[in-house]
N, C-alpha and C positions, 0 to 999 in steps of 0.2 A: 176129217180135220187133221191137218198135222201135228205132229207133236211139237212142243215148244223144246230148244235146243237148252240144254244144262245151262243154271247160274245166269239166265236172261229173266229170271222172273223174282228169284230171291238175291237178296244183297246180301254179299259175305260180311258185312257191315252189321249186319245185327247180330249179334252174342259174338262177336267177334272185339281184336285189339286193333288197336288203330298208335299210331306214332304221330305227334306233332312239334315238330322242334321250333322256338321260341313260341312255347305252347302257354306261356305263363301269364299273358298280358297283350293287350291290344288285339292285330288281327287272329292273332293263334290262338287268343283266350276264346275268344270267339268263336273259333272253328273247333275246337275241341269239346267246348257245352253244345256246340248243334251236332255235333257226331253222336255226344252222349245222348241228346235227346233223338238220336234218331236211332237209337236201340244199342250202340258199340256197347259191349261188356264191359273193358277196360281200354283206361285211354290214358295214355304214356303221353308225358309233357317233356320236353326237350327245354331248360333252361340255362341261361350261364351264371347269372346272377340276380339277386332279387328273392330272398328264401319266404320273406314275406308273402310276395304278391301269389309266387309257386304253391303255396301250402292257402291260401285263399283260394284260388281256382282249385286245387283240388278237395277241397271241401266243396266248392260249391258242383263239382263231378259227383262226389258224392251222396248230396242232396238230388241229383238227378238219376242216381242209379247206378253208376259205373264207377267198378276199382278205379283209382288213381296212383299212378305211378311216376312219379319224378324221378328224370334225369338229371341231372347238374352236370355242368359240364363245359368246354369246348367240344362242340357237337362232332368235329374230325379227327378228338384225340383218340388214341386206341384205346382207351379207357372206357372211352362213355361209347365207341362202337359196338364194345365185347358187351357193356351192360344193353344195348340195344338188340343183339343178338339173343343176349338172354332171355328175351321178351317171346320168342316162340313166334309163329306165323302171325303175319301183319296184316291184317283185313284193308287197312289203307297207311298209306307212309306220307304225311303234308309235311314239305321242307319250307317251312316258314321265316326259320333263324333268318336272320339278313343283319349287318354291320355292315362298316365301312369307313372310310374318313372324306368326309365333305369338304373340296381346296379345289381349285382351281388346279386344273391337270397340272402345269406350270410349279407348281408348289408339293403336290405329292413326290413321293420315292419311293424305293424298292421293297422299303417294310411295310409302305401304306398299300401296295399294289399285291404284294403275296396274302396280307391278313385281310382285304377284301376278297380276293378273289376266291381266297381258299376255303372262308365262310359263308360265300354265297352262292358258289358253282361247284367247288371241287368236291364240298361235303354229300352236296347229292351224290353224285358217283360212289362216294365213299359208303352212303346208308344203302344205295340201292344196291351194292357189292354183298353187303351184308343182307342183307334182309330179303332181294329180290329169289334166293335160291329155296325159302322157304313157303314163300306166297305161294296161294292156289288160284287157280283160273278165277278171273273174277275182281280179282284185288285190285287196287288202284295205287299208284304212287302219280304226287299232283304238289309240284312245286311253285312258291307265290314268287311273281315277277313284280314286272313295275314299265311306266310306262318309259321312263327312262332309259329303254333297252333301246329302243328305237326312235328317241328324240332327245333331242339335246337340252336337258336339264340344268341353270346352276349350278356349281360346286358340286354336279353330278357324276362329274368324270369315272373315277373308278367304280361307283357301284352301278354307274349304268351301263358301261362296257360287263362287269362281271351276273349282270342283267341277262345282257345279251349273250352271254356265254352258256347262261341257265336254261333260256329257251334253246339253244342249239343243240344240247344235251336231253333237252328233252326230245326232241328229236329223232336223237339216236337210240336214245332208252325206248321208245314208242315201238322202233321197226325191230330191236333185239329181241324187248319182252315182249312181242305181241304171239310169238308160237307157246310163250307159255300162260297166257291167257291176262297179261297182265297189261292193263292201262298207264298209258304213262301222260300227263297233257299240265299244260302250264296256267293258274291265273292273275292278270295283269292287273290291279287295281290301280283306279285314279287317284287322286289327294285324297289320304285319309287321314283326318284329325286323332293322332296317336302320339303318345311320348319321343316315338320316333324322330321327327319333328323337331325337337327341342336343340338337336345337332345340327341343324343346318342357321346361317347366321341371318337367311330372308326367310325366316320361319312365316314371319305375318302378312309377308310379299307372297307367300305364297298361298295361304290361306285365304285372305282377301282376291287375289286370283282363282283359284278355285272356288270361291262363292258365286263370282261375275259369272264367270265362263262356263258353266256346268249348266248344256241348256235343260237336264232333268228338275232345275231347279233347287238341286240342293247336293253334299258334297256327302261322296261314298261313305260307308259308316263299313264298322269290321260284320254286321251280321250281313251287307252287302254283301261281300267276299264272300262269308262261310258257308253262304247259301246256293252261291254257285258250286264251291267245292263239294259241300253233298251230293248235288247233282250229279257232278262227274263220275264220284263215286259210286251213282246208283246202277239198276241196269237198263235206263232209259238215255244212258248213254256210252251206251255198248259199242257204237261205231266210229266214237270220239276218240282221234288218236295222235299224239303227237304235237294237239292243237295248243295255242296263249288266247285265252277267253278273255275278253279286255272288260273289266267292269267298270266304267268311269262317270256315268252318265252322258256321255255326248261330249263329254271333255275336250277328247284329242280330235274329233269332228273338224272344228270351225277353223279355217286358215288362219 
């Protein structure tokens, strides 16, 4: 019988720390309680604002077993990189954060187009600079998209270009980090009923579209997402690289 090859059998995920930025609410709250129940030690939330809802998820981390660690911050500022560094090796890194301003391409400008894009793409780069030279074989970094990367959205314009810019960096993070044993893969959720949401001005246009057209029957929810992103994490998906896992239910399917 051959021997099973190192870190294909245990997840560096269990007693380990894991990073999740906009870890405080909605899809990140959600991925950060399934990390913790899937053994992570300590689990670092990544937020901007909201000290309330931050300090609720990490009690309720805590009720599950795992230190809690809040960020505050601008997730790109040098500030809250160096406190991410301080965090020691990263069992998994989920770039969740996402912002943007919802206008009709026509109507944005140069400040709406740098402060999307730099929250939604550039920061990856910036955590995986940091953080990717301390990770061990094994680790995953797994940033959330949207379907908007790749179709053309409402008032989606710049955060679904800086979408598309996210999956293309993963990408390239995939073929750089993969001699150092690290995962890098994207995923893509359909409409998810989140505060998120409350920003765009067809908020119920869309919502009521997403109920019709979803032929799973029903419309994504955040433990949808977090339970792919475990996945990815584990070592049952060892050969997954580079990939955008589209969760939507049959969404983007039907012509």
């Amino acid at each position: 019988m051959s021997a099973e090859k190192p870190g294909r059998s245990v997840s560096p995920l269990r007693g380990g720390t894991v990073l999740v930025t906009g870890g405080s609410r909605g899809i990140g709250k959600a991925i950060a309680l399934r990390l913790a129940r899937e053994g992570a030690a300590r689990v670092a939330i990544g937020y901007l604002r909201g000290d309330l809802a931050a300090e609720e998820t990490a009690a309720e981390l805590q009720t599950l077993g795992a230190d809690a660690v809040l960020v505050r911050g601008n997730i790109s500022s040098k500030r809250v990189l160096e406190q991410v560094a301080e965090l020691g090796p990263l069992a998994a890194l989920i770039h969740n954060a996402a912002t943007g301003v919802a206008r009709p391409a026509l109507e944005t400008d140069t400040r709406h187009w740098d402060w999307t894009l730099n929250a939604n793409a550039r920061a990856l780069l910036q955590l995986a600079q940091v953080a990717a030279p301390g990770m061990t074989s094994g680790s995953s970094i797994v940033a959330i998209s949207s379907l908007g990367s790749s179709r053309v959205l409402e008032n989606y314009t710049l955060v679904g270009t800086s979408k598309a810019a996210l999956e293309a960096l993963v990408r390239y993070l995939a073929v750089e980090l993969a001699p150092r044993g690290i995962r890098v893969n994207a995923v893509s959720g359909g409409l998810v009923e989140t505060g998120a949401l409350e920003h765009f001005p067809n908020r119920e246009e869309m919502l009521r579209m997403g109920r019709e057209r979803t032929p799973a029957g029903r419309m994504v929810t955040p433990e949808d997402i977090a339970g792919v992103v475990a996945f990815l994490l584990s070592p049952a998906a060892e050969m997954i690289r580079g990939q955008t896992i589209i969760v939507d239910g049959g969404f983007s399917l039907p012509a």
